[in-house]
C-alpha angles and dihedrals in degrees: 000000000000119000117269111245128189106207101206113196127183122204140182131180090328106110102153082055105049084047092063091037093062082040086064090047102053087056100053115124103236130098112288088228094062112056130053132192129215115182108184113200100224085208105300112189080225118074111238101200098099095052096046092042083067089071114048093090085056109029141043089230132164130195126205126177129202143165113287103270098142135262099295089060083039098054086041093062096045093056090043081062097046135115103180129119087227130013125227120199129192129146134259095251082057127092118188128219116260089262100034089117090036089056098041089050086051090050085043095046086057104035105020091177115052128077119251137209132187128195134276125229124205113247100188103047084164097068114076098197090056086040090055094052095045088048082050086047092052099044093050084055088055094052092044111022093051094125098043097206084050098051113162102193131033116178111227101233081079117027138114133201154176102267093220092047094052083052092044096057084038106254121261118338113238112214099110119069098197125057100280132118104341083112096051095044080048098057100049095054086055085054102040086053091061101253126131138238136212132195112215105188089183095068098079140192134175126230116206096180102150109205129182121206093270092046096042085053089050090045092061098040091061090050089057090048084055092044083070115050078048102061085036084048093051098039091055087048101045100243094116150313125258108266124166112234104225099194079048094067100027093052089046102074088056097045093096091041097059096032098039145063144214134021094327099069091095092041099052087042083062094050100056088050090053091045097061090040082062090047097044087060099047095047083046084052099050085041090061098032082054093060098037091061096040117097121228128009106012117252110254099220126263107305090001085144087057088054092225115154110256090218117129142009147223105241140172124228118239 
């Protein structure tokens, strides 16, 4: 019998996409009886009701609703929910490839206790701003998904999971209330607890997440901010001091040069410098706010005693 899955979405203020995004999930090809969906409202203004009530002829689908307190807490109330043998978890701006589920049950049939992740597509490839951070996503897989079955980071808008596991390493942890680093902190607690990963580049979704240049920078700042509370996060725990990876940062500007074609190659070049220069100063923000707010002697940033420059950041695109 195939494996039972639990398909958590969060949403927020986003309502045409969740719309496509249960659409995708009412064409999957994998039997109706063994997937459920739960979609929890983090306190949209719009009332989400409507579009999920569509769905409950086709669909075994479940709404929550809660007080805005960003994705992590989101996702956290969705598995608590939950009744699947494993949770997958992908966002409403998402839509998954007719086998996405039926590829993730034949990798868990084989391997029930590691955590898998599939690829993201691009939706908008119109959009250059949705087309930079998707180029950053997929260079951030290549660094540290080298060795598929030793992967080191999975984004959550498409990632799957055992259920007991995600409980055992304590979910996502909920200190950052816009989308940020809840994955990768994820992700090394999964690691620090012993479990593997696996990156499975055949289970696909697409990501249709339309930026424009304002949003993109803001994007990115909030991934630094993240960044922060991450390395301060993993230093605290014992996983790992902040370092910066220097062949990171000197092979990223000619990522697009070397993956992509046409005229965009400069531009988007561009883009993924500017992209870290946004996340370098939020991380540098939430670095100060940090301190300011602290009593007492004032915290020296992440790997301040290795004298290391806190500068970028390796960040995922949203």
């Amino acid at each position: 019998m195939p494996p039972f899955f639990s398909i958590i979405v969060a949403t927020y203020n986003r309502p045409t996409q969740l719309g496509a995004c249960l659409e995708s999930f009412a064409c999957l090809d994998y039997p109706r009886a063994r997937f459920e969906v739960i979609v929890v409202d983090d306190g949209s203004q719009t009332p989400l009701e409507a579009v999920v009530a569509t769905f409950h002829t086709r669909l075994d689908v479940t709404l929550l609703r809660q007080a805005n307190a960003g994705p992590g807490i989101a996702r956290n109330t969705g598995a608590a929910r939950a009744r699947g043998q494993f949770l997958a978890f992908t966002d409403d701006d998402c839509r998954p490839a007719d086998d996405w589920l039926r590829i993730l049950a034949l990798r868990f049939r084989a391997e029930p206790d590691r955590a898998i992740g599939g690829r993201t597509v691009n939706a908008l490839p119109t959009n250059p701003y949705a087309t930079a951070s998707q180029v950053l996503v997929d260079y951030v897989y290549a660094y540290n998904n080298a060795d598929r079955d030793r992967a080191r980071f999975l984004a959550s808008n498409n990632l799957a999971l055992p259920t007991d596991r995600f409980h055992a390493v304590g979910g996502f942890a909920t200190p950052w209330p816009h989308p940020a680093s809840e994955d990768r902190d994820l992700c090394d607690r999964w690691l620090h607890h012993g479990y593997p990963m696996s990156y499975t580049p055949e289970a696909v979704i697409y990501h249709a997440h339309g930026l424009t240049f304002r949003s993109f920078s803001r994007q990115h700042f909030n991934y630094g901010r993240g960044a922060f509370g991450f390395h301060r996060a993993r230093a605290r725990r014992g996983s790992g001091r902040f370092r910066v990876e220097i062949p990171f940062y000197l092979h990223l500007p000619l990522y697009p040069l070397a993956t992509t074609r046409g005229r965009r190659e400069l531009w988007l070049a561009t883009l993924l410098v500017i992209s870290q220069a946004a996340s370098a100063a939020g991380f540098a923000w939430e670095w100060m706010v940090t301190r300011s707010d602290e009593t007492g002697k004032p915290a020296d940033p992440p790997g301040a005693s290795e004298q290391r420059p806190a500068s970028l950041q390796a960040t995922r695109a949203r």
